[in-house]
N, C-alpha and C positions, 0 to 999 in steps of 0.2 A: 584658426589659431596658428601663429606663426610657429615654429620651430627654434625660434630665439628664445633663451633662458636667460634672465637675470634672478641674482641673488641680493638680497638687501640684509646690509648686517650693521643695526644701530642699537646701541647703549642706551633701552627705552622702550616701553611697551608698545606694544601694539593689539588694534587700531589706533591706542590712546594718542600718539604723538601724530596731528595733524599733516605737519610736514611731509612724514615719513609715510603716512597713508595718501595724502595727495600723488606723490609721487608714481609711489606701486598702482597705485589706480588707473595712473596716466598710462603706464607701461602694461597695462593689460588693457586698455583703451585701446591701444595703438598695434594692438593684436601679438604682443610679447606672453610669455610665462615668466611668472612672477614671483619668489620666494624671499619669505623674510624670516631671519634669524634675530631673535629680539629677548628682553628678559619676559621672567614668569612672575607676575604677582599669583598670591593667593588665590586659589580658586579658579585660575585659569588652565584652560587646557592645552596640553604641552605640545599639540597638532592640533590645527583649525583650518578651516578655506573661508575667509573674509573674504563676502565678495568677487570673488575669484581669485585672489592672494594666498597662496597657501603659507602659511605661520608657523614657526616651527619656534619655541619656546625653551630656553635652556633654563637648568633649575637656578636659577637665580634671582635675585631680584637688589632693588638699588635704596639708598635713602638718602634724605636731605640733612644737609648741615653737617656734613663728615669731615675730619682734618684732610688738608689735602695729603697724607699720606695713608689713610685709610680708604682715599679715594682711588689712588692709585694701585693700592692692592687692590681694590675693587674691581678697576679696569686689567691690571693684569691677567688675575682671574678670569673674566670675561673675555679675554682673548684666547685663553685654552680652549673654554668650553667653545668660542664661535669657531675658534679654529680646527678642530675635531672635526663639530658638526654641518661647515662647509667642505669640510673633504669630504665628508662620507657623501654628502647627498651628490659634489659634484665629481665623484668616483661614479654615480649613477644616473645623475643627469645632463651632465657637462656643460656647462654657465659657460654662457656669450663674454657677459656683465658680470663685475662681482660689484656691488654700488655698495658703498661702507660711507656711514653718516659719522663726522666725528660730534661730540667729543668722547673718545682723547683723536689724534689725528693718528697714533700710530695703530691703532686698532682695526687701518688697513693691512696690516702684516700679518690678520687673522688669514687674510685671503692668498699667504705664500704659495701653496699646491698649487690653487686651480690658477694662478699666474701663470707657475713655470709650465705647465699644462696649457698656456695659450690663453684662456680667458682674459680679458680688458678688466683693468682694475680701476675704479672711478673712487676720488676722495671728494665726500660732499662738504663744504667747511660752513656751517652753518653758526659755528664761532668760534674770533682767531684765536688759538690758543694762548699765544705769548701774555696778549693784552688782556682775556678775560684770567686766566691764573694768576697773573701780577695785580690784578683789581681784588682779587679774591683771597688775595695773601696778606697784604699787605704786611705793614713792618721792615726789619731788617734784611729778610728773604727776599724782598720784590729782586730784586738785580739776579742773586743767583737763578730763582724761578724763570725769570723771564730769559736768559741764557739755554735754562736746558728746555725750554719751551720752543724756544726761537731752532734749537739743533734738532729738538724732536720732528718738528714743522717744516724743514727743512729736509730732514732723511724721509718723512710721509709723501710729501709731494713729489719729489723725485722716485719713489718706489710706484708711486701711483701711474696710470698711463697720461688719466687725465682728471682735471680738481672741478670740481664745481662749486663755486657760490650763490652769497644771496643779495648781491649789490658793490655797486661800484667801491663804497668806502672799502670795501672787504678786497675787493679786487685790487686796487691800486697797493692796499699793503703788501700785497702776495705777487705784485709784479714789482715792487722795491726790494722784496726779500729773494728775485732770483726765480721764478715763478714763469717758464714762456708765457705769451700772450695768446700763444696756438693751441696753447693746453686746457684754458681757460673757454670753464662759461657761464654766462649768472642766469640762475636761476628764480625768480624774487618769489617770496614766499606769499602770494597773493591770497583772496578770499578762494578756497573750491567753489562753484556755485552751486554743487551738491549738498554741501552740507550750509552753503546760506543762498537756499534758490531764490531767484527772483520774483517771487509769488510773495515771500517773505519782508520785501522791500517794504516800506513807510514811513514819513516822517513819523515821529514821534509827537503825538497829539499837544495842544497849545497850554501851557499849564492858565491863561487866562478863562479856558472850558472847567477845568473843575479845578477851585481855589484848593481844595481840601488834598489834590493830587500831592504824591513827593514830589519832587522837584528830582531825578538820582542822577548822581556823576556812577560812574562802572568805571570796571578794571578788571579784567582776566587774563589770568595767567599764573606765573612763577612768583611767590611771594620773597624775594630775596633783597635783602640790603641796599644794592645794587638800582631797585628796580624802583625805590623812592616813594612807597608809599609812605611814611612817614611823615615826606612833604604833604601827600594829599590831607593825611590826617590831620596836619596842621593848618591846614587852608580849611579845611572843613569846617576847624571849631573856631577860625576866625568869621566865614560869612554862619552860620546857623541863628545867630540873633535877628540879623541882615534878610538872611530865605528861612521863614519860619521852617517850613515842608523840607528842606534839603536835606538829604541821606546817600550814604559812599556805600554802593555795595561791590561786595570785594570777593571773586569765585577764583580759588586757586590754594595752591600752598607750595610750601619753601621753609626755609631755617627760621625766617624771619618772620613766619605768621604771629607768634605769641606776644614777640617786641612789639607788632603793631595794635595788635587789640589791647596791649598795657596801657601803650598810649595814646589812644582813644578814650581809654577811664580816667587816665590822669587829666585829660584836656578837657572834662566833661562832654564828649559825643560819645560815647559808648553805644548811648540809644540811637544813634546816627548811622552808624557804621552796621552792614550786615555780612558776615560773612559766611560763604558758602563752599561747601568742598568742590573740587572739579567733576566734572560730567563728562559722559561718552559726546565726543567728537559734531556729532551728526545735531548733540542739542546747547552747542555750543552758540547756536541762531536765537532760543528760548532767550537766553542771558541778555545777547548785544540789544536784542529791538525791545527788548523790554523798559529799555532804561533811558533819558534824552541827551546825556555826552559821556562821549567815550574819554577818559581819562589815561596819559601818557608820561609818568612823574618820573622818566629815566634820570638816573645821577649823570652828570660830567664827570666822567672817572679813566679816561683813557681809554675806556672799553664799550660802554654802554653807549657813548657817541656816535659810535661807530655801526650803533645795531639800526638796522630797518626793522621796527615793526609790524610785525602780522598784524596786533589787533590793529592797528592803523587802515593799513588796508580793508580787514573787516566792516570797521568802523564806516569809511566811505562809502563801502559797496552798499550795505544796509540802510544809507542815510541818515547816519548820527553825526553830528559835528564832533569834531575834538578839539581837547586842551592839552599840548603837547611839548615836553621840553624844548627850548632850541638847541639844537644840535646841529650837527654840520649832517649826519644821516639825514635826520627827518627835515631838513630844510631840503634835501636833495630830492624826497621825494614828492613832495605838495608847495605848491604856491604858497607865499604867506596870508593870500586871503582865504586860503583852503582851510586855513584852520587858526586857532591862538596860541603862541607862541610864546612860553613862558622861563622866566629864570629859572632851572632846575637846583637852587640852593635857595631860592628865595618863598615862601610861603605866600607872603604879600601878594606877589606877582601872580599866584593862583588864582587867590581869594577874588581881587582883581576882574580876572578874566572871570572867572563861575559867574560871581555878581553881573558884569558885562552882560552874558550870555542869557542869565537870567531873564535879565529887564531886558535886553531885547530879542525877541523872538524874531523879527526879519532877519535879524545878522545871523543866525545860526537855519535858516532857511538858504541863505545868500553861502554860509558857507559847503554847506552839504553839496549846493549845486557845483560850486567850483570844484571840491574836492573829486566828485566823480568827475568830471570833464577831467582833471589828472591821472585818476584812476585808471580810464581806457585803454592806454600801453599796458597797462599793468597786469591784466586782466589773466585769468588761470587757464583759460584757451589759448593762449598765446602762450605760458610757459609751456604746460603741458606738448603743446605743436614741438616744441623746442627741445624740450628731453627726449620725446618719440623720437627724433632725429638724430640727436647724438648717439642712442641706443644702435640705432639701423648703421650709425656710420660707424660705429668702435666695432659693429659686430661683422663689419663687414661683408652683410648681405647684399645690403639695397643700398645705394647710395643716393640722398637726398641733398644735392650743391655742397658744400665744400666743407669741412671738417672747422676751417677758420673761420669762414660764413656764421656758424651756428656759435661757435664761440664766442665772435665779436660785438653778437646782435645788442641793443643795449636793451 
């Protein structure tokens, strides 16, 4: 075990938040120590060793559908309690890394001591502020929010040593907003193959083998406004006449779970649609290969265009085709024969592709394979190689090629 300490300090539980467990993983992979400061649900214990990660849990914990002003107290809060509990431990362990996930982005500031103390401050932006808070406000606020979002974002990154994200759209905003290019590195949120190993791999069996099979579209994740299921539910109870067997199962929650299961009974699919609460991490594999298309119903919203999708990547590793908004993100990341490409305000345009994909099962054979042949860059051995690197070079141990090198890689 190396001598290198990093600290990870994100707004979200842990194991629960994928990302943030991919990460610490990699960093204990790569022979680091690894601490994470994260909230406490219920029943969890406020010290744990996941894995090798050691978990330190402040008493708090977070909820969905808050105004954004009770969020903010939220996150204030949350930056006392991180900011206590990374001094003390790096009063006694003294952190290489202090790695802080936004959101909010100033929640790096929790890490002022062990800064001035010499530690490497790393801002992960896993989403850009300005644009998801002005999507999330809307109204008369959008202008003022996205000012003091855009100044908060701005005093984060520069306090930071160095930013990481999760793809190019995200990157070109942050080198527009003043952002060096030297500072920067993407990280893309790919599948772990821990938690979807490749033993787990298979197409999804033929629905011409048993009539009587559903036919399911899936979606996991954040059930938020934003995130369009809606649309899916409306595309649903347009083909259901069309794919007798057809059913939308849906694992996840957000503000917007209830809105969507209303309108599921208004639209008569009620009995169509199932939904499920989230699950530990590791059986997050259980859901994807269960089902035969991964569904991707992001709004056009200034924000959500801009997101690369995890389940996306999921989705190809496993070998489920997708049905995915166009966007300028997700066209950046797969071929358009990688997957179907849909109006993300239009219902039609779902309905549409499902149907397509239904009746023909070549095409959705023909896509999975493209889609992995794009995948291969993608792949979480390749990130992972990539953060171990940055780590060794901010910590200034071991130098592995060039600080720019690992920042620019695409």
């Amino acid at each position: 075990m190396s001598d290198i300490r990093v600290c990870t300090i994100t707004f979200d539980w842990y194991p629960f938040d994928p990302l943030v467990r991919r990460i610490a993983e990699a960093a204990i992979d790569g022979g680091y120590e690894m601490d994470v400061i994260c909230l406490r649900q219920r029943g969890e214990k406020s010290h744990e060793v996941c894995n090798g990660v050691q978990v330190y849990r402040v008493p708090m914990d977070r909820g969905f559908g808050k105004s954004l002003f009770s969020t903010l107290l939220s996150w204030c809060w949350f930056i006392v309690l991180a900011s206590v509990k990374v001094t003390l431990l790096h009063l006694r362990r003294r952190y290489a890394v202090i790695h802080v996930h936004n959101m909010p982005d100033f929640l790096v500031f929790a890490a002022l001591v062990p800064r001035l103390s010499g530690a490497k401050v790393v801002l992960h932006i896993q989403d850009v502020s300005p644009e998801l808070l002005t999507a999330k406000s809307g109204g008369k606020r959008n202008a003022l929010v996205y000012r003091l979002a855009i100044w908060q974002e701005r005093l984060s990154t520069a306090f930071a040593q160095h930013v990481i994200t999760v793809g190019t759209p995200f990157e070109r905003l942050l080198l527009q907003r003043g952002v060096p290019p030297q500072k920067m590195t993407i990280i893309l949120n790919s599948a772990d193959p821990r938690i979807f190993p490749a033993a787990r791999r298979a197409a999804a069996p033929p629905i011409a083998s048993n009539p009587d099979r559903p036919f399911i579209l899936m979606y996991h994740g954040t059930v938020a406004e934003r995130n369009g299921l809606d649309t899916a539910v409306r595309a649903l109870a347009l083909v259901q006449h069309e794919i007798p067997q057809v059913r939308l199962d849906i694992q996840g929650r957000g503000e917007y779970l209830e809105v969507v299961k209303q309108l599921a009974e208004e639209l008569g699919a009620g009995e169509r649609v199932v939904f499920t609460p989230p699950c530990p991490s590791e059986r997050i594999v259980d859901f994807v290969v269960h089902g035969d298309v991964g569904i991707i119903p992001y709004r056009s919203d200034g924000f959500m265009e801009l997101v690369l999708p995890t389940k996306a990547y999921e989705f190809a590793w496993m070998q489920r085709p997708i049905i995915a908004s166009d966007t300028p993100a997700i066209r950046s990341m797969f071929r358009s024969e990688s997957m179907e490409l849909c109006d993300p305000t239009q219902p039609e345009s779902w309905a549409a592709a499902i149907i397509d994909l239904y009746r023909h099962p070549q095409k959705r054979v023909r896509m999975v394979a493209s889609a992995a042949e794009d995948y291969q860059s993608y792949q979480w051995e390749v990130m992972a190689h990539r953060y171990q690197q940055l780590i060794a070079l901010l910590s200034q141990k071991r130098l592995v090629g060039s600080l720019t090198t690992v920042s620019r890689e695409g």
